[in-house]
C-alpha positions in Angstrom: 0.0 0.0 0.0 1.6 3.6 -0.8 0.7 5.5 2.1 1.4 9.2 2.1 3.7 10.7 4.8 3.3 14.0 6.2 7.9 15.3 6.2 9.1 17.9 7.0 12.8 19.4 5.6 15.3 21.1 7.1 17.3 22.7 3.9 20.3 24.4 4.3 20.6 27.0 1.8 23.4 29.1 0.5 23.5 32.2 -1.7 27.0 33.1 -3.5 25.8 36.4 -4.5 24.9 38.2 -1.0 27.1 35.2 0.6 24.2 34.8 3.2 23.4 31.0 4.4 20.1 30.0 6.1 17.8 27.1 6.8 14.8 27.1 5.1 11.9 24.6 6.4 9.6 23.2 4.0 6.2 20.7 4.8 5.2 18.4 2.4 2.5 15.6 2.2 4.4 12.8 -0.2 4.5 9.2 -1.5 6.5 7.0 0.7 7.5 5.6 -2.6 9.2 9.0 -4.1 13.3 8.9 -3.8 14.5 12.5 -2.0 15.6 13.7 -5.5 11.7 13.6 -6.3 10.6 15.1 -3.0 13.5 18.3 -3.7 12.4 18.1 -7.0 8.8 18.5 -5.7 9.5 21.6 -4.0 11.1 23.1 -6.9 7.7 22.7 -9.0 4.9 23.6 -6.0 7.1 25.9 -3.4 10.7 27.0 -4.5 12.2 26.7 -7.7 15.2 28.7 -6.4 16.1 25.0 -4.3 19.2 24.5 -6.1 20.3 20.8 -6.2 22.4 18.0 -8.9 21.3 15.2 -10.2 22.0 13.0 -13.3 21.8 9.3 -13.4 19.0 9.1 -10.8 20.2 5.0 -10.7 22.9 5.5 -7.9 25.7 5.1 -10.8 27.0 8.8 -11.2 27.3 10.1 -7.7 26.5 13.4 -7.9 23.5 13.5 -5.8 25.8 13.0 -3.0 24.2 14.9 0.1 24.0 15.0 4.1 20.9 13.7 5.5 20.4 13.5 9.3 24.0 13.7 9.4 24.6 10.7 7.2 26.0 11.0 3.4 24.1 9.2 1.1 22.7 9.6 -2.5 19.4 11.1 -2.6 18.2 8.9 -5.2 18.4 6.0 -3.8 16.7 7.1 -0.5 13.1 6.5 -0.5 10.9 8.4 1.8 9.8 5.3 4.0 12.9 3.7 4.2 14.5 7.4 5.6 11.6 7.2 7.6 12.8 3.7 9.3 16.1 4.5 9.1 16.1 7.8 11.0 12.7 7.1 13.2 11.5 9.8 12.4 9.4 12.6 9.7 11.7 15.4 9.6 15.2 15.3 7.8 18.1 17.9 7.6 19.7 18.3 4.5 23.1 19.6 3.9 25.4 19.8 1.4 28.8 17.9 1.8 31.9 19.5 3.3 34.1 18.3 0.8 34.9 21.4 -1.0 33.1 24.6 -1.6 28.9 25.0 -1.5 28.5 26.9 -5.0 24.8 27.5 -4.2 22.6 25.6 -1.6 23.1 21.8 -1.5 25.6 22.0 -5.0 29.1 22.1 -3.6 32.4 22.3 -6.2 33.6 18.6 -7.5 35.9 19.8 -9.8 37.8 20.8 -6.9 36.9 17.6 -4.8 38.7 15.6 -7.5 41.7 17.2 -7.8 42.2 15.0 -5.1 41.3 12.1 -7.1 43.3 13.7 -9.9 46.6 13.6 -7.8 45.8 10.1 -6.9 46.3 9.2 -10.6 42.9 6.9 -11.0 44.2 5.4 -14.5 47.5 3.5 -15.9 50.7 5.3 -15.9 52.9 3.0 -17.5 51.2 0.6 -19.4 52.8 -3.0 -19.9 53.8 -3.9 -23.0 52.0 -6.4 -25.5 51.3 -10.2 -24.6 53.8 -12.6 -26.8 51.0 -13.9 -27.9 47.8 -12.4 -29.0 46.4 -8.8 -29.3 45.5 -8.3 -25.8 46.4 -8.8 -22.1 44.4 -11.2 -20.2 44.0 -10.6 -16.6 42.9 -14.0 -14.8 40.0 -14.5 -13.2 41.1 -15.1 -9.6 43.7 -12.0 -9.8 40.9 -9.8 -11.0 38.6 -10.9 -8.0 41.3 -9.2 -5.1 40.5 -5.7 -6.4 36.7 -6.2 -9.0 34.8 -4.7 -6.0 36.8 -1.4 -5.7 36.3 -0.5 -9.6 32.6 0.0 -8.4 33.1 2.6 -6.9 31.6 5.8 -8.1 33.3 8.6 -6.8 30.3 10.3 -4.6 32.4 11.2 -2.1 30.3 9.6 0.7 33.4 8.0 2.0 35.5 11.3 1.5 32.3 12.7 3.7 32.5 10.4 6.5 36.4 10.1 7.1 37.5 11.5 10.3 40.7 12.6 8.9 41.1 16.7 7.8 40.1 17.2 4.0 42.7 19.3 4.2 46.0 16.8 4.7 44.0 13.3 3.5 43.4 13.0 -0.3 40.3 10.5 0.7 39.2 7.3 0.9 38.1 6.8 -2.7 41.4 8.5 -3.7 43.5 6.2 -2.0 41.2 3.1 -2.8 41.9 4.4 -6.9 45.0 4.4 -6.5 45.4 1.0 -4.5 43.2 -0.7 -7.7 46.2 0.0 -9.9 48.5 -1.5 -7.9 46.7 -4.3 -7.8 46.1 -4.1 -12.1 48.7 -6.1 -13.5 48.7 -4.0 -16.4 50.4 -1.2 -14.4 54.3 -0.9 -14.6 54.5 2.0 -12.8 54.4 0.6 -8.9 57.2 3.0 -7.4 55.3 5.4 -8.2 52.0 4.6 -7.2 53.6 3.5 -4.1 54.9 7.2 -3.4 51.7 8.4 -3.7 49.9 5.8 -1.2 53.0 6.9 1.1 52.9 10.2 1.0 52.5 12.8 4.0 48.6 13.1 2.8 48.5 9.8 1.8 47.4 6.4 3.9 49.5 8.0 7.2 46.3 9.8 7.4 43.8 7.2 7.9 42.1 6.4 11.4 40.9 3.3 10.2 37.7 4.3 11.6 35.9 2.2 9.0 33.3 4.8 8.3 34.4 4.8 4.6 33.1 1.2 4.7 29.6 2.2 6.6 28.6 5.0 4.1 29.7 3.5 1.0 26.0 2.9 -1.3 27.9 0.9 -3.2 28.5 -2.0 -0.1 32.3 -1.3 -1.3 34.5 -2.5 1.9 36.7 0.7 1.4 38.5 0.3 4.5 39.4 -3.3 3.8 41.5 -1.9 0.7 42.8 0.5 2.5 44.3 -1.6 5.4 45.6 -3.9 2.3 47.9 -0.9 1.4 48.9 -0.5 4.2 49.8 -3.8 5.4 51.8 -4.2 2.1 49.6 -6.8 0.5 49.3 -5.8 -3.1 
């Protein structure tokens, strides 16, 4: 049965040009079936369409819904209204925007500058190996592909950079160390010294608390922390 539910949000809102930040509270009577990207989208069609938010996917595969609700980072479209009610016990959610870098305008914060981290990370091959013997390609075997297949899931939403107890500031992140652990793992990379420099570095895995909240936020049920205690143990 899709019962309605009677929310109320707590929005926290941010305007670049007067540079003035406020909470603003809106009622609504909704589906328990609508996703919170519905619900702010909703609002933008019956009470404010100022409410500035991002989207794109809407199937939890490009992470830039990426949000705080209730004080947990999640993606808002893959929260449905009942489950946040069961989850939270309770009708009335705050929404902010993540701390991660900059809030351009109300819950929209500045990812370009969120992966620069990623960026410095180097999230691709830097030395490629060279061509098999035999064939036209290089065939990576089943069981060495399994030690590292769940961290190439990951989507970069930055719940995990969210969560981290560590300073923004001196830790590149969770998914920016977990990128750069995958190609250490990828036999196709040649360039390890290098990769291991980066994991090493004064804002690299020093940083971590292994506080395993990477691992509890993650949508994507990636065990971030698990890769990251494999770099640093040494087991790649």
């Amino acid at each position: 049965m899709n019962t309605p539910y009677s929310i109320t949000l707590h929005i926290h809102r941010f305007d670049p040009e007067a540079k003035r930040s406020w909470v603003q509270d809106h009622q609504l009577e909704v589906s328990g079936m609508l996703r919170f990207t519905d619900v702010l989208r909703k609002i933008n069609q019956e009470q404010d369409p100022g409410l500035a938010w991002t989207s794109s996917c809407e199937h939890a595969q490009c992470g830039s819904c990426s949000a705080v609700i209730n004080g947990k980072p999640l993606l808002l479209c893959e929260l449905l209204v009942k489950d946040a009610i069961e989850r939270f016990k309770t009708t009335t959610f705050v929404l902010k925007p993540l701390t991660i870098a900059p809030v351009l305008r109300d819950l929209i914060v500045d990812l370009p500058q969120a992966y620069e981290r990623v960026h410095k990370a180097k999230p691709y091959i830097i030395e490629p190996t060279g061509p098999p013997v035999e064939g036209d390609e290089l065939r990576i075997q089943p069981q060495v592909m399994e030690r590292y297949v769940e961290a190439t899931r990951c989507i970069n939403c930055f719940c995990c950079a969210q969560a981290c107890i560590s300073s923004h500031k001196s830790f590149l992140g969770p998914n920016a160390m977990m990128a750069n652990i995958v190609r250490l793992f990828d036999p196709k990379e040649r360039s390890k010294d290098e990769r291991l420099d980066i994991l090493f570095a004064e804002n690299g895995l020093a940083r971590c608390h292994t506080a395993r909240a990477c691992s509890f936020v993650c949508p994507k049920d990636i065990d971030v922390a698990h890769f990251l205690a494999l770099g640093k143990e040494g087991i790649l």
